[in-house]
Wavefront OBJ file of the C-alpha trace (Angstrom):
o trace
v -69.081 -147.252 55.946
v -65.975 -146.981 53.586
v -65.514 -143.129 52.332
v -63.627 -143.467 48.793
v -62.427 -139.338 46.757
v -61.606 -140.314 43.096
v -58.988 -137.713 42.120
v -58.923 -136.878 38.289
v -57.147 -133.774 37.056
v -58.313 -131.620 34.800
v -57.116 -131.513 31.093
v -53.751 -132.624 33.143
v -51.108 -132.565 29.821
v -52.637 -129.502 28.377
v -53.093 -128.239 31.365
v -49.349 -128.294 32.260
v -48.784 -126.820 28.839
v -50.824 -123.849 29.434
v -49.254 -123.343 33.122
v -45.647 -123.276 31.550
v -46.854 -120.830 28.627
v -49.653 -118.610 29.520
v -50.118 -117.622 25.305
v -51.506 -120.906 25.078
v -54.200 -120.231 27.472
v -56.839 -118.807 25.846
v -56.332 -121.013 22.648
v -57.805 -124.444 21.568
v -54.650 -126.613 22.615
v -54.102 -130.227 22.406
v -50.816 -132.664 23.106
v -49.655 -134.942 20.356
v -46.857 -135.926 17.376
v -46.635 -132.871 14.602
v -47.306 -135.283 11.625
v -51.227 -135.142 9.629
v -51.143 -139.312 11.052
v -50.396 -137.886 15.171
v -52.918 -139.005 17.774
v -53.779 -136.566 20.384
v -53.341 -137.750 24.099
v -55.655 -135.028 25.839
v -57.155 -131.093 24.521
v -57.930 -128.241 26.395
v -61.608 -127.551 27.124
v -61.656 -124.704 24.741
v -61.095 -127.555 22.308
v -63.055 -129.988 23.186
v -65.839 -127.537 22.486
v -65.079 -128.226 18.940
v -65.557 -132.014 19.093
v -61.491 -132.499 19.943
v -60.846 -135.432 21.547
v -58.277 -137.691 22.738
v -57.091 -140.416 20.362
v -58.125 -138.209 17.853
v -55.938 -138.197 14.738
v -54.413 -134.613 14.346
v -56.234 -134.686 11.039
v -59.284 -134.847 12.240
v -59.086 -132.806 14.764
v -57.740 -130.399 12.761
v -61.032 -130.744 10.184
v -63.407 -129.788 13.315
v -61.146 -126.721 14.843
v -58.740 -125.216 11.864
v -56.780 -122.927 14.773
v -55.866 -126.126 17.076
v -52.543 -125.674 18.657
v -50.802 -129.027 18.562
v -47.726 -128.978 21.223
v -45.453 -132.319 21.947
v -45.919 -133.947 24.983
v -43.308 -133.959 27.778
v -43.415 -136.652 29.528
v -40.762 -135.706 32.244
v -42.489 -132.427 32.888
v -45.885 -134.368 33.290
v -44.058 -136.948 35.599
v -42.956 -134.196 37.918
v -46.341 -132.923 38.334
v -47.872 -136.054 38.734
v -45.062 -136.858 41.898
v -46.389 -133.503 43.314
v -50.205 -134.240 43.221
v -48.714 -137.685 45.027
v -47.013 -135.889 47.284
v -50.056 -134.406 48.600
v -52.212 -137.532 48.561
v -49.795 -138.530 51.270
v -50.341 -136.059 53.498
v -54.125 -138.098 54.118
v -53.948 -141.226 53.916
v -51.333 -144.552 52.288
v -54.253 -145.924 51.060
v -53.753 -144.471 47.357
v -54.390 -146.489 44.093
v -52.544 -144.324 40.971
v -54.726 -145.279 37.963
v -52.680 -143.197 35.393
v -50.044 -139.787 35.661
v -53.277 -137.720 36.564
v -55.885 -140.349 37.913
v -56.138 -142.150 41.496
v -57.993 -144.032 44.280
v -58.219 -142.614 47.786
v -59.525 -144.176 50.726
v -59.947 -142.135 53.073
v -61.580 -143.934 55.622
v -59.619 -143.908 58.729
v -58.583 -140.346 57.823
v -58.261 -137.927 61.001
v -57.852 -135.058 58.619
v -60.465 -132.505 58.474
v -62.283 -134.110 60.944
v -62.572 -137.037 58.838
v -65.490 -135.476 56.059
v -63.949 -136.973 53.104
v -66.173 -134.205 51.457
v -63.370 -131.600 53.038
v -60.629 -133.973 52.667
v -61.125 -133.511 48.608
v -61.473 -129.922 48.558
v -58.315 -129.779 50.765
v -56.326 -132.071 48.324
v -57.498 -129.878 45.619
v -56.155 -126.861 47.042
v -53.025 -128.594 48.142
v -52.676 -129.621 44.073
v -53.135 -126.315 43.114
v -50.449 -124.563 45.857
v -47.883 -127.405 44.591
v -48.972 -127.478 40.548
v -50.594 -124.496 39.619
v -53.153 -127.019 38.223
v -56.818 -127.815 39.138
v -57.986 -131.214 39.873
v -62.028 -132.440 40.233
v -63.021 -134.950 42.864
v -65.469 -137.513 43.531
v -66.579 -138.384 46.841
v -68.957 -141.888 47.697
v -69.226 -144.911 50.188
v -68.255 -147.397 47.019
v -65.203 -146.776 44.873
v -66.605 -147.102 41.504
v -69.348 -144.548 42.193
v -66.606 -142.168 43.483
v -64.886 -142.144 40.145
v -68.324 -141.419 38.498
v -68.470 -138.574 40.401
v -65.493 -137.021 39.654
v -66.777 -136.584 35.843
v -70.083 -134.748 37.564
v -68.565 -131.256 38.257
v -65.897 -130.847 35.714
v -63.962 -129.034 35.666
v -62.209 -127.883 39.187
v -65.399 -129.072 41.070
v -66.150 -132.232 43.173
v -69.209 -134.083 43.527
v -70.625 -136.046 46.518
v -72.852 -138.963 46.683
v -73.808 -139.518 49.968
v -74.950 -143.290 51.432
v -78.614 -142.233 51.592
v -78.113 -141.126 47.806
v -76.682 -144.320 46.877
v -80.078 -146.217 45.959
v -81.197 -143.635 43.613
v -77.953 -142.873 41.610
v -77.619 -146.845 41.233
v -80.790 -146.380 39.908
v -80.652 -143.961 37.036
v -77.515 -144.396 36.259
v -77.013 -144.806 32.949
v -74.824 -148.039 31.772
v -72.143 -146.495 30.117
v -70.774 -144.725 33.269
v -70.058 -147.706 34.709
v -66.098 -148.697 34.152
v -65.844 -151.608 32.525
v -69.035 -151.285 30.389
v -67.520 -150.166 26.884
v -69.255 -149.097 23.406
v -69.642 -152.991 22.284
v -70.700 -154.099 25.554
v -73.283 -151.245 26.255
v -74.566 -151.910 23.031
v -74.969 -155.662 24.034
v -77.001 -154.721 26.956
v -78.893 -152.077 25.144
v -80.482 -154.885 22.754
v -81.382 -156.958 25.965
v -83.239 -153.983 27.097
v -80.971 -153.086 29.781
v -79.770 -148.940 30.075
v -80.419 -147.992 33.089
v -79.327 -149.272 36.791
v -82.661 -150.071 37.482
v -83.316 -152.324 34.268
v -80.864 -154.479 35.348
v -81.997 -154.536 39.147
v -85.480 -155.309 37.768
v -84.196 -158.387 35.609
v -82.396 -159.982 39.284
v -79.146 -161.610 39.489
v -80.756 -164.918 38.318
v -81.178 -163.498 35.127
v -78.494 -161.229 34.442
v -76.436 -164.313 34.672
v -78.312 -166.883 32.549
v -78.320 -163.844 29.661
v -75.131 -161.771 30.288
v -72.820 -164.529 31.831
v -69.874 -163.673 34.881
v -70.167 -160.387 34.092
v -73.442 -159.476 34.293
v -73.498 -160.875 37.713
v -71.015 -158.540 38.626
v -72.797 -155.577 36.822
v -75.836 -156.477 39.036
v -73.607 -156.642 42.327
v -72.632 -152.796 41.189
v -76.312 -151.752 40.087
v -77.612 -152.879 43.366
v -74.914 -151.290 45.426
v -73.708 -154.647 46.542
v -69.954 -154.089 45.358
v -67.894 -151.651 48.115
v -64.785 -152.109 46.136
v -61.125 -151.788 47.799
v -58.583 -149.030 46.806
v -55.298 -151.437 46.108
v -51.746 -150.538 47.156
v -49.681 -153.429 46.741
v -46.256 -152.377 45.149
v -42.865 -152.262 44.861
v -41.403 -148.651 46.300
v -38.463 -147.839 44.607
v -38.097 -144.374 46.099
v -39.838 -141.749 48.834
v -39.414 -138.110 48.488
v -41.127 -134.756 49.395
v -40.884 -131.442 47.703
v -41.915 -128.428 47.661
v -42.574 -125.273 44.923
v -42.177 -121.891 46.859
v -44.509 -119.190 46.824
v -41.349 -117.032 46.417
v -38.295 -118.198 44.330
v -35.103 -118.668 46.407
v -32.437 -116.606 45.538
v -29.375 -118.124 47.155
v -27.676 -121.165 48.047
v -28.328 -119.780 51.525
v -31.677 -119.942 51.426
v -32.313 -123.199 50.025
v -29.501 -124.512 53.012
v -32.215 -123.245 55.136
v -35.199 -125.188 53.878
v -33.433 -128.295 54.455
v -33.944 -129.356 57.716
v -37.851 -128.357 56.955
v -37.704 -130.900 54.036
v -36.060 -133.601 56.500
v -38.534 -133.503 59.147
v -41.027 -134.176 56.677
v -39.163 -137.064 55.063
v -38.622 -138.659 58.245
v -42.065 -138.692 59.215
v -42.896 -140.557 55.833
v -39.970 -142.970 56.331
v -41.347 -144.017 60.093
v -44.780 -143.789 58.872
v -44.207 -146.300 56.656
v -41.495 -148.385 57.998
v -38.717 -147.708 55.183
v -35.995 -145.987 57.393
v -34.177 -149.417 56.942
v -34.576 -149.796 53.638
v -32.595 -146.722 52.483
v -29.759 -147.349 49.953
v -29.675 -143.849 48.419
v -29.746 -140.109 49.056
v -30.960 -137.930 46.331
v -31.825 -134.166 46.017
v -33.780 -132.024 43.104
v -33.880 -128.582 42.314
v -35.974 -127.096 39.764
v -34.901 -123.272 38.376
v -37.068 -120.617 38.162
v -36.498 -121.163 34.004
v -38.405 -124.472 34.790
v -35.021 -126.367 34.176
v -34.797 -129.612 36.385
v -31.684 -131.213 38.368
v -31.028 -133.935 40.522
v -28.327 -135.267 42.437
v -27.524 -138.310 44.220
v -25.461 -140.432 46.494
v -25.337 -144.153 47.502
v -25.778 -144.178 51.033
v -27.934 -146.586 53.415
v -28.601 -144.047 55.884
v -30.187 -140.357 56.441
v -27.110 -137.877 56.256
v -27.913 -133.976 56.484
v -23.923 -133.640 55.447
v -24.631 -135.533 52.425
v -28.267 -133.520 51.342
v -25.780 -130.322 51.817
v -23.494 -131.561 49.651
v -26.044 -132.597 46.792
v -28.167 -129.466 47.087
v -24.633 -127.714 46.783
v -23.610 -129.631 44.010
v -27.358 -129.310 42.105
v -27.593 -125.942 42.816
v -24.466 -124.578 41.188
v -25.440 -125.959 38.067
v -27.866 -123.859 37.710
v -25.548 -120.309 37.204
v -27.536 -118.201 40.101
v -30.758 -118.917 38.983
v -32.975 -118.049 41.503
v -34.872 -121.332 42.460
v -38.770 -122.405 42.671
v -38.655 -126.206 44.305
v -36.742 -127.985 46.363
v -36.807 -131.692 46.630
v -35.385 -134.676 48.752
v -35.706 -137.978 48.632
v -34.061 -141.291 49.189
v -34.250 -144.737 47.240
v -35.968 -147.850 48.621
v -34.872 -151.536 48.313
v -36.738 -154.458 48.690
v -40.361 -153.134 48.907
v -43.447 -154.451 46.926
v -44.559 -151.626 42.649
v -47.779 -151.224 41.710
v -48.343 -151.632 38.377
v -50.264 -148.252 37.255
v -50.893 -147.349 33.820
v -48.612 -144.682 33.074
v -51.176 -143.839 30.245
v -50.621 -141.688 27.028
v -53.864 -140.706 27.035
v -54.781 -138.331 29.404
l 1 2 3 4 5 6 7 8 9 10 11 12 13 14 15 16 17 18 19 20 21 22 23 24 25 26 27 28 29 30 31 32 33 34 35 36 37 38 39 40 41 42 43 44 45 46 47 48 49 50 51 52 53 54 55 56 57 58 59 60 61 62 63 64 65 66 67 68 69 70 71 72 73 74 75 76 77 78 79 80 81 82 83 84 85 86 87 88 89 90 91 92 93 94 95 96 97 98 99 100 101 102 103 104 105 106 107 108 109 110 111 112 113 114 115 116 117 118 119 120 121 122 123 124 125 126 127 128 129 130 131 132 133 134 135 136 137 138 139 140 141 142 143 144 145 146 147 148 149 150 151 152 153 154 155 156 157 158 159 160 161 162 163 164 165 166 167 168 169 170 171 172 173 174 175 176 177 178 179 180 181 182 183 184 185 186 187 188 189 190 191 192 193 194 195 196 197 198 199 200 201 202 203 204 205 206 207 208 209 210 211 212 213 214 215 216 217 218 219 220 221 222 223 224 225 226 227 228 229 230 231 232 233 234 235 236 237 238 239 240 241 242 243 244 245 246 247 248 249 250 251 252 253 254 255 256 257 258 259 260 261 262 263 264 265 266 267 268 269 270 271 272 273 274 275 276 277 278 279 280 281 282 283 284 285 286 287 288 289 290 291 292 293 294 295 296 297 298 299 300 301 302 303 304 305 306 307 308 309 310 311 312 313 314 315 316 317 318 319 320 321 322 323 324 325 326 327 328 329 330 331 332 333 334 335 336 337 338 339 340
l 341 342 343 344 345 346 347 348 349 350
């Protein structure tokens, strides 16, 4: 039996937004352009209770919640975060399909962690988000992938919802249509006029049918309503580069100390490289440092090999740029060549 966690964070641009500035916490918030013709990419919940949504014009939105706080996206910022939350999907299993920045696939499976419940597994990885990001995530827990993503939607947000394989049969069964990825507004609306809403409608009309009256897809539909399609979490892609970080608890306040986290961050790097084969495919060194002003350097170094002289040197180097300001991650990484990317959405909507 396959165990699948769909990991979807919550509100994850304007939820950065409101980590870096705290005054924009307990205000209706969304991410998007400044001009009246903008599209929002994601709100805070605060606004969507207001009817804000994304790939809403700002207009509009504006119209249903006059105080909306409209911030730019930043991309870079949101990046980051999103290699975090990545960085702890690692720690439980390879078998990780990114969907989007703030969206992914886990099978979890094989997973020795936590005794291998997948149910603990998710809460872990949500607390291991939260430790790294200061962000919350919501999780989705089943024995077929596409129900695990459902899920994830059920306890929003910072919850997690588990569907069990006894439980299967009757979710299939009342659930409604348009939860199912893939089924959009038009298509829903198809199989509305055919009499079809439910899970069970369409189990009830048979394969046969569903077929003759649907076509290809509603073939597969049926294989989902019936709780014939498993699904696999794919991870076929080109690596370009493996790193591990970490945010402190406590800001380092000298060179010193982040000299001394090194061989910490190392260990853990090599592990990753055995783990998955790449210590021969090394043909950089790099090393970030983010300031406790949020301010963000890297530096780098061709090099085919692991060198600890070389990550002293760049931390050095990255470090000083920053004019004694005490630091709040550490990061080191190296690039990867000749390895097969996959092709994610890196998605503007959130």
């Amino acid at each position: 039996m396959k165990k699948f966690i769909h990991i979807d964070m919550d509100c994850f641009y304007a939820a950065v937004e409101m980590r870096d500035n705290p005054k924009l916490a307990c205000v209706p918030l969304a991410i998007g352009g400044n001009s009246r013709r903008g599209v929002l990419s994601t709100a805070n919940y605060i606004a969507r209770e207001y009817g804000v949504r994304s790939a809403m014009s700002n207009y509009h939105a504006k119209q249903l919640c006059p105080d909306l706080v409209i911030v730019p996206g930043r991309m870079a910022v949101y990046k980051e975060a999103s290699n975090q939350i990545r960085e702890v999907f690692s720690r439980y299993t390879d078998l990780v399909e990114p969907l989007s920045l703030d969206e992914a696939y886990l099978d979890v499976t094989d997973s020795t962690a936590c005794k291998g419940s997948a149910t603990l597994i998710a809460q872990q990885i949500r607390a291991d988000i939260y430790n790294a990001t200061g962000l919350t995530a919501s999780a989705g827990i089943a024995p077929i992938k596409f129900i695990a993503k459902i899920a994830s939607d059920e306890k929003k947000p910072n919850g997690q919802f588990v569907v069990l394989p006894h439980e299967i049969d009757d979710f299939l069964a009342q659930l409604p249509l348009g939860k199912i990825p893939g089924v959009g507004k038009v298509t829903l609306e198809k199989l509305n006029l055919k009499g079809l809403y439910t899970g069970k409608d369409v189990r009830e009309k048979g394969v046969n049918w569903m077929q003759q009256h649907v076509g290809n897809f509603g073939v597969s539909l049926y294989q989902k309503c019936a709780g014939e399609y498993v699904g696999k979490v794919s991870t076929d892609r080109i690596r370009k580069s493996l790193s591990v970080e970490h945010t402190y608890e406590y800001n380092k306040t000298s060179l010193q100390e982040c000299l001394d986290e090194l061989p910490r961050l190392l260990d853990e790097l090599v592990l990753r490289l055995n783990k998955q084969q790449l210590r021969n495919r090394i043909n950089k060194l790099s090393v970030k440092v983010k300031f406790a002003n949020f301010v963000v350097t890297s530096a780098d170094q061709v090099y085919h090999e692991l060198n600890t002289e070389i990550f002293v040197q760049l931390l050095t180097k990255a470090y000083q740029r920053g004019l004694q300001q005490p630091v709040r991650l550490l990061g080191i990484g190296v690039g990867i060549k000749n390895e097969p990317e996959q092709n994610f959405q890196l998605s503007i909507l959130d």
